[in-house]
C-alpha positions as CSV (number, residue, x, y, z in Angstrom):
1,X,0.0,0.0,0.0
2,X,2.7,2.4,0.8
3,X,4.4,1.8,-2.7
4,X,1.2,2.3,-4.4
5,X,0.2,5.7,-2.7
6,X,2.0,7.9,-4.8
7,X,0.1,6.7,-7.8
8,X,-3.1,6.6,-5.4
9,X,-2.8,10.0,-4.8
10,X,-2.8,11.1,-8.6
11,X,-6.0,9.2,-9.2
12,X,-7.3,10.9,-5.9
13,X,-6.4,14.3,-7.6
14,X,-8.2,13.4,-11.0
15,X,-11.4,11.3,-9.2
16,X,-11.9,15.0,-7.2
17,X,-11.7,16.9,-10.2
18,X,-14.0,15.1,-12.0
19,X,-16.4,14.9,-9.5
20,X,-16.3,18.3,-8.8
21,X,-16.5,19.5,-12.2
22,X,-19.5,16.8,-12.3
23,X,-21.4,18.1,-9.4
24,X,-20.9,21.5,-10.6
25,X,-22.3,21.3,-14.2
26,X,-25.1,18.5,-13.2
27,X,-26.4,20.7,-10.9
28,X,-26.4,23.7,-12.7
29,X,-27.8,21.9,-15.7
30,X,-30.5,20.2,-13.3
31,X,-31.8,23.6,-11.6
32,X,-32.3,25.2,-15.7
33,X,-33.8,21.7,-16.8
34,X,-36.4,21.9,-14.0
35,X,-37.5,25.4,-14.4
36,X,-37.7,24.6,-18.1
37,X,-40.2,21.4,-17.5
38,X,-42.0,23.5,-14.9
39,X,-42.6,27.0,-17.2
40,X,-41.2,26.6,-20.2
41,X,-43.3,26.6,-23.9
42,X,-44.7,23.1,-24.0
43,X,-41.8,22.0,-26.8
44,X,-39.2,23.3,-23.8
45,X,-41.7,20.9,-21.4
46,X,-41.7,17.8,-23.3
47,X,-37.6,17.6,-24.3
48,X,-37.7,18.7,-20.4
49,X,-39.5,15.9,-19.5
50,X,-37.9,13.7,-22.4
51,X,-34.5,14.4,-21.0
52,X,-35.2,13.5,-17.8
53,X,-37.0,10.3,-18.5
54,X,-34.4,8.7,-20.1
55,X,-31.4,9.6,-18.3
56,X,-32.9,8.8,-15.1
57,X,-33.4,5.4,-16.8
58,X,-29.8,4.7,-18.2
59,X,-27.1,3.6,-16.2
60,X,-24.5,5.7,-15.8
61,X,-21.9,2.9,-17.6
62,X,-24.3,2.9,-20.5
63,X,-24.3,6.6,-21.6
64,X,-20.3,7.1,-20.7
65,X,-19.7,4.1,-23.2
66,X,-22.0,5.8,-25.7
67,X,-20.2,9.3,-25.4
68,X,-17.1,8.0,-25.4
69,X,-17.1,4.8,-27.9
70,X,-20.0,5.5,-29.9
71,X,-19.9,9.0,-30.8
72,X,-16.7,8.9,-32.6
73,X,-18.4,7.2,-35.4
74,X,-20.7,10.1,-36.2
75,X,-17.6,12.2,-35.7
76,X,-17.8,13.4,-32.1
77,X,-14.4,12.5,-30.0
78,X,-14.0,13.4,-26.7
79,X,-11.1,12.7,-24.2
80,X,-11.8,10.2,-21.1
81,X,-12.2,13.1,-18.6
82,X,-14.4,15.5,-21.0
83,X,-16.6,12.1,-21.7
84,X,-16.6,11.3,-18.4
85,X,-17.6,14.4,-17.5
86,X,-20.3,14.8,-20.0
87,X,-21.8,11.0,-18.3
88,X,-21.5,12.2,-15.1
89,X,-23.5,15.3,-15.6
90,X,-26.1,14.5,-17.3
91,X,-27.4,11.8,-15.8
92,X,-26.6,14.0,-12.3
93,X,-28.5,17.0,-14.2
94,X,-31.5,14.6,-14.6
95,X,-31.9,13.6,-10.9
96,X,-31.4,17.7,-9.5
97,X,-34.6,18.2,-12.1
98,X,-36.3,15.8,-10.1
99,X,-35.7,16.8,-6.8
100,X,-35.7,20.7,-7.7
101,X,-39.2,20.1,-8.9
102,X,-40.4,18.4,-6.0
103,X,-38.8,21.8,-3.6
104,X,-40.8,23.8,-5.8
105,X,-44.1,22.3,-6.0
106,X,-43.9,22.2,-2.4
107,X,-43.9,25.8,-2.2
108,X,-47.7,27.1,-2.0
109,X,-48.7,29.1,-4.4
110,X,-49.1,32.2,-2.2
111,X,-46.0,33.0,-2.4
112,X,-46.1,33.4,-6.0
113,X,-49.2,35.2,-5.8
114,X,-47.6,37.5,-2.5
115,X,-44.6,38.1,-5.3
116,X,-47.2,39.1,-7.8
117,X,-48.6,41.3,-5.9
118,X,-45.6,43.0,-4.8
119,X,-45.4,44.0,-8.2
120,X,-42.4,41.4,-8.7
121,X,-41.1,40.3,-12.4
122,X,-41.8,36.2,-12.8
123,X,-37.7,36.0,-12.9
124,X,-37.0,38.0,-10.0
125,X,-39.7,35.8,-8.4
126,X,-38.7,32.8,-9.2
127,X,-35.2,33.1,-8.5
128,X,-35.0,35.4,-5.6
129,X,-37.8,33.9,-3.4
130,X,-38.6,30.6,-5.0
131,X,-35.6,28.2,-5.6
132,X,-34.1,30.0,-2.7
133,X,-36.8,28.2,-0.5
134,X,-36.9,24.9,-2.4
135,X,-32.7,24.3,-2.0
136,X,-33.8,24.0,1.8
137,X,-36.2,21.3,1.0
138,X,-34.0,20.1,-2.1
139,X,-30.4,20.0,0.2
140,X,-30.8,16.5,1.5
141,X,-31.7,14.9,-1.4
142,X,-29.6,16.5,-3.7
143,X,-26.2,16.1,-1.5
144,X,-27.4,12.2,-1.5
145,X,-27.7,12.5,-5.6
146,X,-23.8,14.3,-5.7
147,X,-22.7,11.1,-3.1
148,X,-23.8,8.9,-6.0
149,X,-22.3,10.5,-8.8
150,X,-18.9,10.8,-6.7
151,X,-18.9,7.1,-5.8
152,X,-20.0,6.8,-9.9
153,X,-16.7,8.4,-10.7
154,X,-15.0,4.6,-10.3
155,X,-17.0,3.9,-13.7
156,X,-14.4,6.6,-15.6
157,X,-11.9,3.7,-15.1
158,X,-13.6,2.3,-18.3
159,X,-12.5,4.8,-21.0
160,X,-9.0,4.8,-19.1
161,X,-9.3,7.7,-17.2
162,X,-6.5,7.7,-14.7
163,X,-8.7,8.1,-12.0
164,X,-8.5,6.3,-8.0
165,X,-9.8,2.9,-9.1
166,X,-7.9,2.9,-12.7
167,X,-4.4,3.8,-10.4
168,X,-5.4,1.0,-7.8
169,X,-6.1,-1.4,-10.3
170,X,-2.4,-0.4,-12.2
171,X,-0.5,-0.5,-9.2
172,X,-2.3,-3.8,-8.4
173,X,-1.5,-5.7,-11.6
174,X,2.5,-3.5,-11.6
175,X,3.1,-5.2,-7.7
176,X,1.4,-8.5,-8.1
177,X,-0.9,-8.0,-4.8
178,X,-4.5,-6.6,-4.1
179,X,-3.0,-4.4,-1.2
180,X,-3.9,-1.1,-3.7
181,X,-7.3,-1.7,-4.2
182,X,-8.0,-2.6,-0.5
183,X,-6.2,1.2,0.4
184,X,-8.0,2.6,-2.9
185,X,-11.5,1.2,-0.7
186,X,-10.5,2.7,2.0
187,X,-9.9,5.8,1.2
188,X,-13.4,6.1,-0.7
189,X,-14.8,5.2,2.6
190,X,-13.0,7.7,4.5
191,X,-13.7,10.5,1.9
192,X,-17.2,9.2,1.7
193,X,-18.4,8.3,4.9
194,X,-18.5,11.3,6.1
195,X,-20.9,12.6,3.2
196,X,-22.8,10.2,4.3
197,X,-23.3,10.8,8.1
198,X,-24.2,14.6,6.4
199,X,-26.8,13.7,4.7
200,X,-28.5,12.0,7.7
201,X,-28.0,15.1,9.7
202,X,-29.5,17.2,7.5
203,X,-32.8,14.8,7.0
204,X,-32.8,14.9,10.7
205,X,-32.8,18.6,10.2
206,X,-36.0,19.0,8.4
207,X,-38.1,16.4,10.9
């Protein structure tokens, strides 16, 4: 294990990086897919709803081998951390529609109407006193939604990303021993486990 952390620790690096850059874009995309189902023209609704049908329903694996083997056939060629990337966010940006939708149709409609009658633009509405209070209701959920897409990160190890798993499974096969994926498990856990416990806290937050 100690041999192997130096090359544990570059697939650390690239596994948090992609993760973050994941989280970051999926939820970004998520938040402008939902409001899009919700208000949009009905075209805007249906690819809305379209969109987040069927990513919700493909596994993760299945739409990173698609970006990343398939598309070069039509022309499209993307490195292992920009496809990786591109898997990782859309089926992330899928799930945060879902769960932004749900924190806003909890809001009652008063507080539309109260905006209205403020004399408040829709915009200004809906993101300045809306989405503000549906991230409260949205938190625990969607911090359980980026735990999954970090843990998903592993999958990257398929279109030879360099990532934790890919430099556990190198070091493994370079030193003849299983030692670097048992300290590539454990430091998920570490990193991970505490993710965990936070979401649990912050459910117990809103009971």
């Amino acid at each position: 294990m100690w041999r192997a952390l130096p090359m544990l620790w570059r697939g650390l690096i690239n596994t948090a990086l992609l993760a973050l850059t994941s989280i970051v874009l999926g939820s970004l995309a998520g938040v402008l897919i939902c409001v899009g189902r919700l208000y949009g023209p009905k075209p805007v609704r249906l690819i809305a709803t379209g969109f987040i049908d069927i990513f919700r329903a493909l596994p993760i694996l299945v739409v990173l081998i698609v970006i990343y083997y398939a598309l070069p056939f039509v022309g499209i060629r993307f490195g292992s951390f920009t496809s990786a990337s591109i898997a990782l966010s859309i089926v992330l940006a899928a799930f945060t529609a879902e769960v932004f939708r749900a924190g806003i149709k909890s809001i009652p409609d008063g507080q539309f109407e109260a905006a209205m009658a403020l004399g408040l633009p829709f915009r200004i509405t809906l993101f300045k006193v809306i989405i503000p209070q549906a991230l409260r209701i949205a938190t625990p959920p969607q911090t359980s939604n980026c735990i999954a897409i970090a843990k998903d990160t592993s999958l990257a190890s398929v279109v030879a990303m360099p990532d934790l798993l890919k430099q556990a499974t190198d070091a493994q096969a370079l030193m003849a021993n299983p030692s670097p994926l048992i300290a590539a498990a454990a430091i998920y856990l570490i990193i991970l486990w505490p993710a965990v416990r936070l979401v649990a806290w912050l459910e117990s937050r809103q009971t």
